[in-house]
Structure formats: structure tokens, C-alpha cells
VOBA-1610 file (N, C-alpha, C; in pm, whole numbers, padded with zeros to 5 digits, always signed):
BEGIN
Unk+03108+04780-03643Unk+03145+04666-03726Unk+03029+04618-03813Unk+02887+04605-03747Unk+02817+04550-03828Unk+02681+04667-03900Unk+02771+04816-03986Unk+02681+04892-03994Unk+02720+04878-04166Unk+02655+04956-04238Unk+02623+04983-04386Unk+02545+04831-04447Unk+02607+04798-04566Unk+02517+04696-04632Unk+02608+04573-04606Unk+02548+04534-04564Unk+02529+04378-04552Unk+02482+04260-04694Unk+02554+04188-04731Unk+02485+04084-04827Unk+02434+03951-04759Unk+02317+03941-04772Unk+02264+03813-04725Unk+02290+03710-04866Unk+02445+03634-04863Unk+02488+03571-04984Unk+02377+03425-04990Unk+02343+03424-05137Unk+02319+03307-05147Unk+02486+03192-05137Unk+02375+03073-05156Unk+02509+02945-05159Unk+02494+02897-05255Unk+02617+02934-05380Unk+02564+02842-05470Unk+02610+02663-05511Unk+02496+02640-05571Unk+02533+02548-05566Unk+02571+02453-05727Unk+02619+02349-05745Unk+02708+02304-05879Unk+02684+02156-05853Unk+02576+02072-05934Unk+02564+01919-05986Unk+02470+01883-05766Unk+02487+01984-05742Unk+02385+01932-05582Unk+02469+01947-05491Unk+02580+01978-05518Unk+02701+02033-05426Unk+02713+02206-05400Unk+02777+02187-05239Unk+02791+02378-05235Unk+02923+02356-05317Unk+02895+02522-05427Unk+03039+02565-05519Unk+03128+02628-05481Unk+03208+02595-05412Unk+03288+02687-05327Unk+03349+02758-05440Unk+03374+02737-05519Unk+03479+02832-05618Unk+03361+02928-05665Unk+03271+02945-05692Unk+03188+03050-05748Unk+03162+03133-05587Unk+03134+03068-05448Unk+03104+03137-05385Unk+03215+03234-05351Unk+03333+03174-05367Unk+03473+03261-05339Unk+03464+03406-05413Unk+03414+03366-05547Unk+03408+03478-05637Unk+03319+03553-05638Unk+03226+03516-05577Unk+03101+03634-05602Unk+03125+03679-05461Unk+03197+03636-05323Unk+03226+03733-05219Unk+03316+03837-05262Unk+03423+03729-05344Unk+03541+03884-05427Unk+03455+03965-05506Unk+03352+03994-05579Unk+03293+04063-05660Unk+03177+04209-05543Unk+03116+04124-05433Unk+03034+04181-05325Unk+03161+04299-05260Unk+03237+04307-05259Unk+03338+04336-05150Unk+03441+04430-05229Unk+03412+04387-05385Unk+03509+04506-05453Unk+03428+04608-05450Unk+03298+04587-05525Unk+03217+04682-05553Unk+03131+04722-05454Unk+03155+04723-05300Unk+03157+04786-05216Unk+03062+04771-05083Unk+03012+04626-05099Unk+02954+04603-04985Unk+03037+04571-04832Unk+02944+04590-04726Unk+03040+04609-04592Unk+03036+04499-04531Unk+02990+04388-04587Unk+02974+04265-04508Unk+02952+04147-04575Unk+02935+04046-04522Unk+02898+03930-04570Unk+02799+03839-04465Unk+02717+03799-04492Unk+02593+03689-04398Unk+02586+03531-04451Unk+02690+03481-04486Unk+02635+03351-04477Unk+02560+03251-04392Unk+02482+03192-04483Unk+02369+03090-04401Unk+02239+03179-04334Unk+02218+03261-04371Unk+02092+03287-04346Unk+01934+03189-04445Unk+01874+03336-04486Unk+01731+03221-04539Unk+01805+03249-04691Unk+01847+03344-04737Unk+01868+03400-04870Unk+01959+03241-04888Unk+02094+03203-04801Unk+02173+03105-04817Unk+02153+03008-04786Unk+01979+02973-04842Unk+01883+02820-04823Unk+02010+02729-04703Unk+01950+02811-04569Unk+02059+02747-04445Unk+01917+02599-04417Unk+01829+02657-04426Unk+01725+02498-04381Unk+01737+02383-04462Unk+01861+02365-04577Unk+01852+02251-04649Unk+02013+02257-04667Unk+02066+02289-04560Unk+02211+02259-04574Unk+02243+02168-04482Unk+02337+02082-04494Unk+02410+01970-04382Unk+02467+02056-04295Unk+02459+02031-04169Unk+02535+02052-04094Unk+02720+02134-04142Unk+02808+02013-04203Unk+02913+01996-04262Unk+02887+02125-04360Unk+02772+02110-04448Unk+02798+02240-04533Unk+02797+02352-04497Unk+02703+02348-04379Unk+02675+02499-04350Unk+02846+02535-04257Unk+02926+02485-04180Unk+03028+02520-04181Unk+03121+02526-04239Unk+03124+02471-04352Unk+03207+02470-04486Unk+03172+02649-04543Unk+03028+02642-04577Unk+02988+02797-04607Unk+03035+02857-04526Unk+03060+02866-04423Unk+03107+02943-04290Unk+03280+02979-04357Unk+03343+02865-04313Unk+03438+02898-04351Unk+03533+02943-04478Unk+03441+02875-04595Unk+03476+02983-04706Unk+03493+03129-04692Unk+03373+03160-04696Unk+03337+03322-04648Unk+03442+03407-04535Unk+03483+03339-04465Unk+03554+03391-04349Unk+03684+03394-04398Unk+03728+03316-04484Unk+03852+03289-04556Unk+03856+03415-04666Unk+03746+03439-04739Unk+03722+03492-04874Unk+03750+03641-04848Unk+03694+03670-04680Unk+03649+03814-04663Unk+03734+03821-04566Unk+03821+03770-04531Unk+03933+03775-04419Unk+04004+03933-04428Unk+03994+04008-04320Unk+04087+04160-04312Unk+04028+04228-04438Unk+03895+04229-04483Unk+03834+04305-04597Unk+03715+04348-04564Unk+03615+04256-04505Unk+03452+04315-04468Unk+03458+04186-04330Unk+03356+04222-04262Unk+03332+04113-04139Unk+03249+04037-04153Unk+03230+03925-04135Unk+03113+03838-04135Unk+02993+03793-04009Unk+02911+03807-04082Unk+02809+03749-03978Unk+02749+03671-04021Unk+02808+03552-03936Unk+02713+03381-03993Unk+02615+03370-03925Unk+02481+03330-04018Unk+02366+03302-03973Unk+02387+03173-03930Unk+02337+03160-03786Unk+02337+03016-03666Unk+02247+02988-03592Unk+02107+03055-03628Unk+01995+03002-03563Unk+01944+02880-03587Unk+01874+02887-03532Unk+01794+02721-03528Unk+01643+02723-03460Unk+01570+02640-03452Unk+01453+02636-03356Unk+01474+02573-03234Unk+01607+02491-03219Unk+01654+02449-03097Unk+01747+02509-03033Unk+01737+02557-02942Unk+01885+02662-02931Unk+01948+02559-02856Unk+01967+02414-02817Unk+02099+02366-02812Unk+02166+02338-02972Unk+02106+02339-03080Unk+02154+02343-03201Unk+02235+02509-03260Unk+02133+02580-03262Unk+02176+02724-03234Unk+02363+02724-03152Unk+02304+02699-03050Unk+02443+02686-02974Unk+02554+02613-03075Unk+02538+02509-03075Unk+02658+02423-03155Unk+02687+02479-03314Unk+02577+02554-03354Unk+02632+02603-03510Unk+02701+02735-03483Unk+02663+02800-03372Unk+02755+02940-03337Unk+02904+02904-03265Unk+02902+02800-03204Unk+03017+02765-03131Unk+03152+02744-03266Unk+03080+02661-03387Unk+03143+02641-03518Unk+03132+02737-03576Unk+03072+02838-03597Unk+03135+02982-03670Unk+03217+03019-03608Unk+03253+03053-03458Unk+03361+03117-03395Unk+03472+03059-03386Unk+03444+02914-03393Unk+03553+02830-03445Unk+03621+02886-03566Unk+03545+02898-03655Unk+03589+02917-03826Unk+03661+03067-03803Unk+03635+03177-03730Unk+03633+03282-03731Unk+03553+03395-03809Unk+03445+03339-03748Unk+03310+03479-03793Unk+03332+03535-03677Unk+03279+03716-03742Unk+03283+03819-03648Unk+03185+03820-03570Unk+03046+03771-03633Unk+02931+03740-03520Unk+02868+03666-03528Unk+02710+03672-03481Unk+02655+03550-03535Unk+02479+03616-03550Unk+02441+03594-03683Unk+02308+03648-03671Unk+02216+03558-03634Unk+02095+03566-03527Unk+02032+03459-03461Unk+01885+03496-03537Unk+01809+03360-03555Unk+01624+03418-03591Unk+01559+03332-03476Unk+01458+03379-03481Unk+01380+03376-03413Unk+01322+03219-03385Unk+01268+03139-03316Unk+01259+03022-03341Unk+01130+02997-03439Unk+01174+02909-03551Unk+01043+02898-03565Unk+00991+02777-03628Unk+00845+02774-03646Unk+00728+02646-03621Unk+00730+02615-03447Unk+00810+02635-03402Unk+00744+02560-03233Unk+00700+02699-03180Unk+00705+02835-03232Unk+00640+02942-03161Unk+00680+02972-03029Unk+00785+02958-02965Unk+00766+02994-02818Unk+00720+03156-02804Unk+00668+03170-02674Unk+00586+03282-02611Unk+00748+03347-02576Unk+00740+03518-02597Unk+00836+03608-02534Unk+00945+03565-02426Unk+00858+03488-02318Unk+00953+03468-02237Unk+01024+03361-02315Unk+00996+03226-02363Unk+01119+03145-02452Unk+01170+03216-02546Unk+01092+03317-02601Unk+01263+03398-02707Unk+01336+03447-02628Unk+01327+03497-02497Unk+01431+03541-02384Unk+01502+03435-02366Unk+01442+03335-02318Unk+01485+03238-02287Unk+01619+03184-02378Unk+01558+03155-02488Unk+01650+03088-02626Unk+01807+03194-02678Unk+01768+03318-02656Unk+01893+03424-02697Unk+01936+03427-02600Unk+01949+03423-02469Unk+02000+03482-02346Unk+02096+03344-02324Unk+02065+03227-02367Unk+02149+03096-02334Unk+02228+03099-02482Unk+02228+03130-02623Unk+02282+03120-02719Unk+02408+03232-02668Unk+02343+03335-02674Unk+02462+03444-02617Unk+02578+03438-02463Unk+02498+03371-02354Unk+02550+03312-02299Unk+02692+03199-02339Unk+02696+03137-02414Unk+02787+03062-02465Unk+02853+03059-02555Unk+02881+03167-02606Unk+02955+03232-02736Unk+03038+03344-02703Unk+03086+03418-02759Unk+03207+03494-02685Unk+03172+03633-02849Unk+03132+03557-02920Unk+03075+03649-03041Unk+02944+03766-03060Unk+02929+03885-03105Unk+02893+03972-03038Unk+02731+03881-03174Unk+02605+03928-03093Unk+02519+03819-03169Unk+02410+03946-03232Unk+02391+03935-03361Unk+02266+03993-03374Unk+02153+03945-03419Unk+02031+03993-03324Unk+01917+03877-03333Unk+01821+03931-03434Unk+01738+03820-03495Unk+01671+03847-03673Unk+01523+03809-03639Unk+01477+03958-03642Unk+01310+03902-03663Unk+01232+03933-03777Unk+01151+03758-03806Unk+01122+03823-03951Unk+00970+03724-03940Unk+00850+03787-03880Unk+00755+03716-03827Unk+00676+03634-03984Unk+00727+03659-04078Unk+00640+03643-04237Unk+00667+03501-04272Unk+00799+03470-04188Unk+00874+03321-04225Unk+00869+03220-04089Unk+00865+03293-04004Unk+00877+03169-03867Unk+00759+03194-03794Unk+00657+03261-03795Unk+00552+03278-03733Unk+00531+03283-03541Unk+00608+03423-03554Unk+00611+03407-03412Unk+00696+03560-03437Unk+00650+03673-03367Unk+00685+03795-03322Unk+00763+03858-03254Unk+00938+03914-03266Unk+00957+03902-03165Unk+00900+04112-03118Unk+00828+04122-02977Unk+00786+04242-02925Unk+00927+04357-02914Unk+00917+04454-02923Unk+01017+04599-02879Unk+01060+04567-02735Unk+00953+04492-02631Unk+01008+04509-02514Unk+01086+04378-02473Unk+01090+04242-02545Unk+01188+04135-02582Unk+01321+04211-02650Unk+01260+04268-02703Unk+01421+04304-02755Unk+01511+04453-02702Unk+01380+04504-02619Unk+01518+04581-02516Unk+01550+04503-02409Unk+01467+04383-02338Unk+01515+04320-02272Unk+01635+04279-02280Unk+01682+04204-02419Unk+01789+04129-02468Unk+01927+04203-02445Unk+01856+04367-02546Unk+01956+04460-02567Unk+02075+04497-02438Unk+02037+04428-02315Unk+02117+04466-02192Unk+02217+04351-02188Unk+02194+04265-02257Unk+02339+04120-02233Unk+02423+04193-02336Unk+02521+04144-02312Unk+02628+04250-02280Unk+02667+04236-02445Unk+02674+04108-02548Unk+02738+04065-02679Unk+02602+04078-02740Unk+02449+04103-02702Unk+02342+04110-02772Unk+02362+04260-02850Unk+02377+04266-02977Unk+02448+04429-02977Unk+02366+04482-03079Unk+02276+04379-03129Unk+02173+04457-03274Unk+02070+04361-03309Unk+01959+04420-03412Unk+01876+04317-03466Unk+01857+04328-03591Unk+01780+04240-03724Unk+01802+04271-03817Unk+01623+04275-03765Unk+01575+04370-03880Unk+01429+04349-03842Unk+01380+04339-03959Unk+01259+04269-03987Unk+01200+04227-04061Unk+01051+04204-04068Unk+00990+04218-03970Unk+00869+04249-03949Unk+00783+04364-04022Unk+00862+04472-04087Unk+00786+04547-04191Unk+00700+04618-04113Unk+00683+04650-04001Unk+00655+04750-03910Unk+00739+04856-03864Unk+00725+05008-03930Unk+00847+05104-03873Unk+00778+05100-03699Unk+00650+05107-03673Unk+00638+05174-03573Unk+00691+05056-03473Unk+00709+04933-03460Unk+00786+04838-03421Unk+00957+04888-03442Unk+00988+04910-03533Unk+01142+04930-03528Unk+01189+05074-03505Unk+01051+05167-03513Unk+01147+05293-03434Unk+01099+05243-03236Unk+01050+05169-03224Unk+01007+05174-03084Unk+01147+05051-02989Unk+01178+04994-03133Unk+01313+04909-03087Unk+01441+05086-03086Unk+01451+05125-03149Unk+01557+05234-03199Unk+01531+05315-03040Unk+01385+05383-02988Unk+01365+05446-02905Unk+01423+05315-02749Unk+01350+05227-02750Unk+01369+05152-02637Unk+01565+05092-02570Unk+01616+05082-02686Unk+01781+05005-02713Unk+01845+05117-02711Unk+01844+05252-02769Unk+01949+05362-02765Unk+02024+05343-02890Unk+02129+05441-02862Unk+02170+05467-03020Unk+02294+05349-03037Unk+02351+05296-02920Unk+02495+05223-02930Unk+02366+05040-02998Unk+02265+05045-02992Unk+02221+04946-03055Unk+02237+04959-03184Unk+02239+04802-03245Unk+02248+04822-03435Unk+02114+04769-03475Unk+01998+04880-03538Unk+01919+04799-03570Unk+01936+04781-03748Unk+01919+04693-03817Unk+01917+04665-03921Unk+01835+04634-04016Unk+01760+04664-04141Unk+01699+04641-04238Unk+01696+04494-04251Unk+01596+04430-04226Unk+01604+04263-04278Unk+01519+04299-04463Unk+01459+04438-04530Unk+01354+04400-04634Unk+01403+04564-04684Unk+01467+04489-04819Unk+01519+04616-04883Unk+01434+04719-04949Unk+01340+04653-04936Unk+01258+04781-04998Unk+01196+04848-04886Unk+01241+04827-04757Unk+01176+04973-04635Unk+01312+04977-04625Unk+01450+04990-04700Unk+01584+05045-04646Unk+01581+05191-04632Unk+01527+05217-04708Unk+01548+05377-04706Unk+01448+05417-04579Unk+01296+05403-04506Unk+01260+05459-04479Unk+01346+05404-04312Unk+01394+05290-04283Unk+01459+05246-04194Unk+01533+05333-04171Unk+01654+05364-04246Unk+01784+05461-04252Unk+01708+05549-04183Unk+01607+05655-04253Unk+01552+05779-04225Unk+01545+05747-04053Unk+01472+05682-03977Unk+01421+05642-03844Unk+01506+05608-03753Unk+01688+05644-03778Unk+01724+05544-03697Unk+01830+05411-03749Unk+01793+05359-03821Unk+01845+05236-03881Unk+01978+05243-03900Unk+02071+05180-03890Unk+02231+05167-03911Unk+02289+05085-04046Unk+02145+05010-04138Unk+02227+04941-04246Unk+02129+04834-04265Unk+02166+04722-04344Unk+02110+04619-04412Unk+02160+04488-04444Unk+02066+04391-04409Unk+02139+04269-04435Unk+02049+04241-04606Unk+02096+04255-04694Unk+02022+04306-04799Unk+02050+04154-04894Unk+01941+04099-04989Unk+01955+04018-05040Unk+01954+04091-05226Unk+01899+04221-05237Unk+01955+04318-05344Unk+02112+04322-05359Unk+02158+04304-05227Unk+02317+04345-05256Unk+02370+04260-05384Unk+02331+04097-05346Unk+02431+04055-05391Unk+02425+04036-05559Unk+02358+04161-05583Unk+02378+04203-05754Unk+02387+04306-05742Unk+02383+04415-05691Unk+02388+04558-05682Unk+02460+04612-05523Unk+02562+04535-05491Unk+02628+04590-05374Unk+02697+04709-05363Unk+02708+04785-05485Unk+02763+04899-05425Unk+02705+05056-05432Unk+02543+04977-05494Unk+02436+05068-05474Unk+02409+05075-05310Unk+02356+04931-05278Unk+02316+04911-05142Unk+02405+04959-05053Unk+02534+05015-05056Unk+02634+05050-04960Unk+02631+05190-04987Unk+02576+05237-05121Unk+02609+05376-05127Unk+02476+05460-05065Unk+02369+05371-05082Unk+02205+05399-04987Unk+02273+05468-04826Unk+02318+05334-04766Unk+02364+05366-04638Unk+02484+05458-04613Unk+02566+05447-04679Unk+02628+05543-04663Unk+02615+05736-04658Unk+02467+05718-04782Unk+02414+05862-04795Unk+02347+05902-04714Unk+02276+05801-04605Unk+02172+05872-04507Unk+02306+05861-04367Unk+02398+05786-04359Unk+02476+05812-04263Unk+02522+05962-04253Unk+02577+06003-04361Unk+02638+06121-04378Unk+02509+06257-04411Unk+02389+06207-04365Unk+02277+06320-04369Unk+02243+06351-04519Unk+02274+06281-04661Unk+02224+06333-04799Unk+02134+06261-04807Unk+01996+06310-04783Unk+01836+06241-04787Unk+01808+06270-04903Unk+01884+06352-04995Unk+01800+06365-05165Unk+01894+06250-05217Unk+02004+06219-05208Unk+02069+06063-05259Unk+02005+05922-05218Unk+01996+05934-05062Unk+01962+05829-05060Unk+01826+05801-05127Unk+01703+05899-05121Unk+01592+05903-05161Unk+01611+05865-05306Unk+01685+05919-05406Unk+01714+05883-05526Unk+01753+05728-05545Unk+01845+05689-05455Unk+01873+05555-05476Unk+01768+05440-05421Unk+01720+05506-05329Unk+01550+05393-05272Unk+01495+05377-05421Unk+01460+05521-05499Unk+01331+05475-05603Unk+01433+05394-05742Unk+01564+05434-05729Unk+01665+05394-05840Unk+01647+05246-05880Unk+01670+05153-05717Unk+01669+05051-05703Unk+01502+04960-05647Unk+01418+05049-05719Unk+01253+05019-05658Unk+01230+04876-05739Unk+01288+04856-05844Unk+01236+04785-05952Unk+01305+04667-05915Unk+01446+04654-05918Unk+01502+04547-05835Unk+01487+04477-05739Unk+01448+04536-05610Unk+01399+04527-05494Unk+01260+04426-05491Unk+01199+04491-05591Unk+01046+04430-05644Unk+01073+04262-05677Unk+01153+04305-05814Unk+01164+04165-05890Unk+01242+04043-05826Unk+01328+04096-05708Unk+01394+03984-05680Unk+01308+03912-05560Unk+01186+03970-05552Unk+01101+03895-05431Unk+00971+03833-05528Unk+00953+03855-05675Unk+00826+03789-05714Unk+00818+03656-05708Unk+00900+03564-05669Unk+00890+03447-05575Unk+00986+03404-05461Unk+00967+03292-05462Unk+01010+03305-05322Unk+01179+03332-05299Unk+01238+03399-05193Unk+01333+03434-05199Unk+01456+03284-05154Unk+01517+03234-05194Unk+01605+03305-05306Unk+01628+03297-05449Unk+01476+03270-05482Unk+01483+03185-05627Unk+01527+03256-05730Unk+01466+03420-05707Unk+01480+03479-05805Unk+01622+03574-05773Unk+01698+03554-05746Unk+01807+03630-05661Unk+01949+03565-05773Unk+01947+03385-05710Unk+01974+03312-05794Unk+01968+03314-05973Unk+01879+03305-06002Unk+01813+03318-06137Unk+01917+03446-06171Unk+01893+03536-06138Unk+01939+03695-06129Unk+02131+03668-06139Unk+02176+03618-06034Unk+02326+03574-06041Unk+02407+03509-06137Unk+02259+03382-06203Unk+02339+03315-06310Unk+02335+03407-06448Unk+02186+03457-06475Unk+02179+03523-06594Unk+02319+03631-06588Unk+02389+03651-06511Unk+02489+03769-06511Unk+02621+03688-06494Unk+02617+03592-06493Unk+02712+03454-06512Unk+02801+03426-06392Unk+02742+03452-06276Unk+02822+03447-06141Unk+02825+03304-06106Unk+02622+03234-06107Unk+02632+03131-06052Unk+02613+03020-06148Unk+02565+02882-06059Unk+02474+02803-06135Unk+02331+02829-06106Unk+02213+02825-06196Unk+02081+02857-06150Unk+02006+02719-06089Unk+02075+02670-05959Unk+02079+02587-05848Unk+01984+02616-05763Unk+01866+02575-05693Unk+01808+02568-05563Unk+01766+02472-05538Unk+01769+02425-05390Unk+01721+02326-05352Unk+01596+02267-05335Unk+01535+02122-05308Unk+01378+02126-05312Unk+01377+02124-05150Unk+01307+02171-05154Unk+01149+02213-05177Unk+01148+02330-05283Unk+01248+02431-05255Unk+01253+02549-05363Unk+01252+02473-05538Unk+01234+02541-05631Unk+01237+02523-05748Unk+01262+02640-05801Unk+01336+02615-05936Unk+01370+02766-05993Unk+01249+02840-06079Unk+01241+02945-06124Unk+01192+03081-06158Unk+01062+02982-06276Unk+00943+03046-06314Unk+00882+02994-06395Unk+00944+03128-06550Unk+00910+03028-06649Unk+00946+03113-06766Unk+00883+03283-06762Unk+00779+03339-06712Unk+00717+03454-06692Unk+00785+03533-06637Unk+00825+03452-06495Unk+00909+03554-06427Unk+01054+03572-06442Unk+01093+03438-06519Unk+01253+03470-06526Unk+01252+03610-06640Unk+01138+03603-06732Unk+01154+03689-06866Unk+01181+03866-06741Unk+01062+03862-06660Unk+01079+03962-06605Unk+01175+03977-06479Unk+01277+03937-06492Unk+01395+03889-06416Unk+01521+04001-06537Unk+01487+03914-06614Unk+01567+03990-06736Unk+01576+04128-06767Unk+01417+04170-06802Unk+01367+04293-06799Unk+01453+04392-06683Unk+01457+04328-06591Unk+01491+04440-06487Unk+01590+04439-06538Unk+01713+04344-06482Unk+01856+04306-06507Unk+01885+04413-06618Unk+01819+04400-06745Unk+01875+04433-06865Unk+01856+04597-06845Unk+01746+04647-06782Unk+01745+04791-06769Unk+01882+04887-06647Unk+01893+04772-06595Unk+02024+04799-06510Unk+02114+04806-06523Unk+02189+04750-06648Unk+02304+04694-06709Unk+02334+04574-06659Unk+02290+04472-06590Unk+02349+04372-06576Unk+02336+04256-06669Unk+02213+04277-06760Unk+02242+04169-06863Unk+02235+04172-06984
//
């Protein structure tokens, strides 16, 4: 269920409000052109500056939008996992297919509290959970042997990884077995992920180029390493530009210039400086998208 490309959707937003009518449409747009999933509320879907209310509102759009078409996995972590708990309890409410968990972060707990924190989230959910490590944003690691630990509860069924260490994520791939899903959290190691093991991507490229990102995974599933290799360097430039600040600014920027969204982010975020939106364009325009 939770293998090929994944879109880590932004949320957009209209006058300081989430847009539900643009987000409706750019899931219908992700899902024609061929992505396998949907992630609302992760970091791409600025989840740290959403209300409560919104972030299950985002929930349930998405679940509505992508209903009997792609599966969803709502991002429901937190740094508190009795919060964690209550935002996953409300996706399964809404009807998400899972729930992607991160890692806690600013309070840092030591290995044994990330055991600690997933083993009670999963405990109380009935939804199969996949856990997100991405040490660049929450400052705190999760180890290969935390996460084969995990890998034995019974709904713990994958991770997205993000740490940018293969020798960390083939040692998760070696330690978990093959019925584990490990996942691309950083599209530009998708391809060498795939090569190692990897089952797919929660990709924040998708959600302008989703049916590249599905056709990546799909080519190393089916063993064509000269396609997928072609499509890693195809999409090198994209990959690049949509991280020259912080993510999801330029992602955004990227959505409206192609007239999906509003060019909306929240503060602390701010949108694109004139330099980089120009080279925002540049790419876009060499791609056909603008």
C-alpha cells in the first residue's frame, strides 16, 4: 500500500486560510498524472503552524479527494506523543490509510524514548504507522537498531528516511527484511535509495512532477536501472531548485507560478527572494511547466 511515489502535499493556503478548493485540485492533478499517494501534514504541509482544526480539516479533505484512487498517509507526529496520539486517533477517524510519525523533536529524547514514544503511538491506533527520520530538522537520530526494534510491533510497517546516510538505510533494509517499507524522505538520494533496497518516496518534487516521481519508482521496481538512472539526472535540476530555501517555500512559489496555488506561507516561513524565484522559473520553464 504504501510503495512508489508518495507526495508530501503542501497546504495551500488563500487570504491566511487553508484553500480547500485548490487543495482538492492539485490532489486531482497529483493522482491523474500518476502519483501513488498522498501525505498530508507533514513538514512540506507547514503541519507546525496549523491549528489543530486545520490540520484535520487537511486530513479530511485529502481522504475525501483521494478516496478509492491512491491511499493516504497523514502526517501525526508531534514531540508529545500524548498529542501524536490524539492527531492519529483523528486521521483514523477521517479515514487515512496510515499515519506517518517523526521523530520527536527539540526535547531530543535518547533511543530508548523514541522506543518509548512509537511503541505507545502505535499501541493506540489500529492504523498501520510509518515512522520519519529526518535528523537535519528535529535534531535527534533515530539508530538502525531503534528501528529494527520498532520494526517487530506488529502496525510499525516502514520508515521514511531522511537522514541522508545510505549506509544507515541499507543497514535499516538489512536489519527489518524485505516485508519492511523503507522510504526516501530526500529526492535527490531517490534513485540511489531504490538501487539499495528502497520501496518509494514521500517526495516533495512530486507535487509538480508526479508522474516523473512514480515513473523513477516504478523503473527500479521492475529492474530498468538505465531509466531510472535517466530520470534521477532528468529531474537533478528540480530536485536542486526546490530546496534552495527552505522547504516549502520554494515548492509553493513553484505551484503558483504554474497556477495551481496561492504563493501563501506561513510566518515564520516567508516567500522566495526575487533571485531565487527568477531561478525557480528557470527550472520550471526548462521543464515545461512555465
Amino acid at each position: 500500500m504504501f510503495e512508489g511515489a508518495f507526495v508530501a502535499i503542501v497546504t495551500p493556503f488563500k487570504n491566511g486560510k487553508v484553500d480547500e478548493e485548490s487543495l482538492r485540485s492539485l490532489i486531482e492533478y497529483q493522482i491523474s498524472d500518476g502519483a501513488n499517494g498522498i501525505v498530508p501534514c507533514g513538514t512540506t504541509g507547514e503541519s507546525a503552524t496549523l491549528s489543530h482544526e486545520e490540520h484535520d480539516l487537511v486530513i479530511r479533505v485529502a481522504v475525501e479527494a483521494s478516496k478509492g484512487k491512491v491511499p493516504v498517509l497523514a502526517g501525526t507526529g508531534s514531540n508529545s506523543t500524548q498529542e501524536a496520539i490524539k492527531l492519529t486517533q483523528h486521521a483514523q477517524d477521517a479515514g487515512a490509510d496510515g499515519s506517518l510519525q517523526i521523530t520527536p523533536y527539540y526535547n531530543k529524547p535518547s533511543q530508548e524514548g523514541l522506543y518509548q514514544h512509537f511503541s505507545s503511538i502505535a499501541a493506540d491506533t489500529d492504523l498501520p504507522v510509518i515512522l520519519y527520520n529526518v535528523p537535519g530538522r528535529t535534531s535527534v537520530n533515530m539508530n538502525p537498531a531503534t528501528v529494527a526494534r520498532l520494526a517487530k510491533i506488529k502496525n510499525i510497517v516502514g520508515i521514511k528516511e531522511a537522514s541522508g546516510s545510505l549506509q544507515a538505510i541499507s543497514e535499516i533494509i538489512d536489519f527489518c527484511g524485505k516485508d519492511f517499507i523503507v522510504l526516501s524522505g530526500d529526492d535527490a538520494l531517490l534513485w540511489p535509495i531504490l538501487a539499495i533496497g528502497g520501496k518509494g518516496v514521500i517526495s516533495v518534487s512530486a507535487n509538480i512532477l508526479p508522474g516523473k516521481v512514480a515513473e523513477m519508482c516504478k523503473a527500479a521496481a521492475d529492474g530498468d536501472i538505465a531509466r531510472a538512472r535517466s530520470l534521477h539526472y532528468e529531474m537533478r535540476e528540480v530536485n536542486d531548485v526546490l530546496f534552495i530555501d527552505t522547504n516549502p517555500v520554494p515548492v509553493k512559489a513553484a505551484l503558483h507560478l504554474m497556477g495551481k496555488i496561492e504563493n501563501e506561507v506561513r510566518t515564520p516561513l516567508v516567500t522566495l527572494s526575487s533571485s531565487h524565484l527568477e531561478s525557480v522559473k528557470e527550472v520550471l520553464n526548462k521543464h515545461g511547466l512555465y
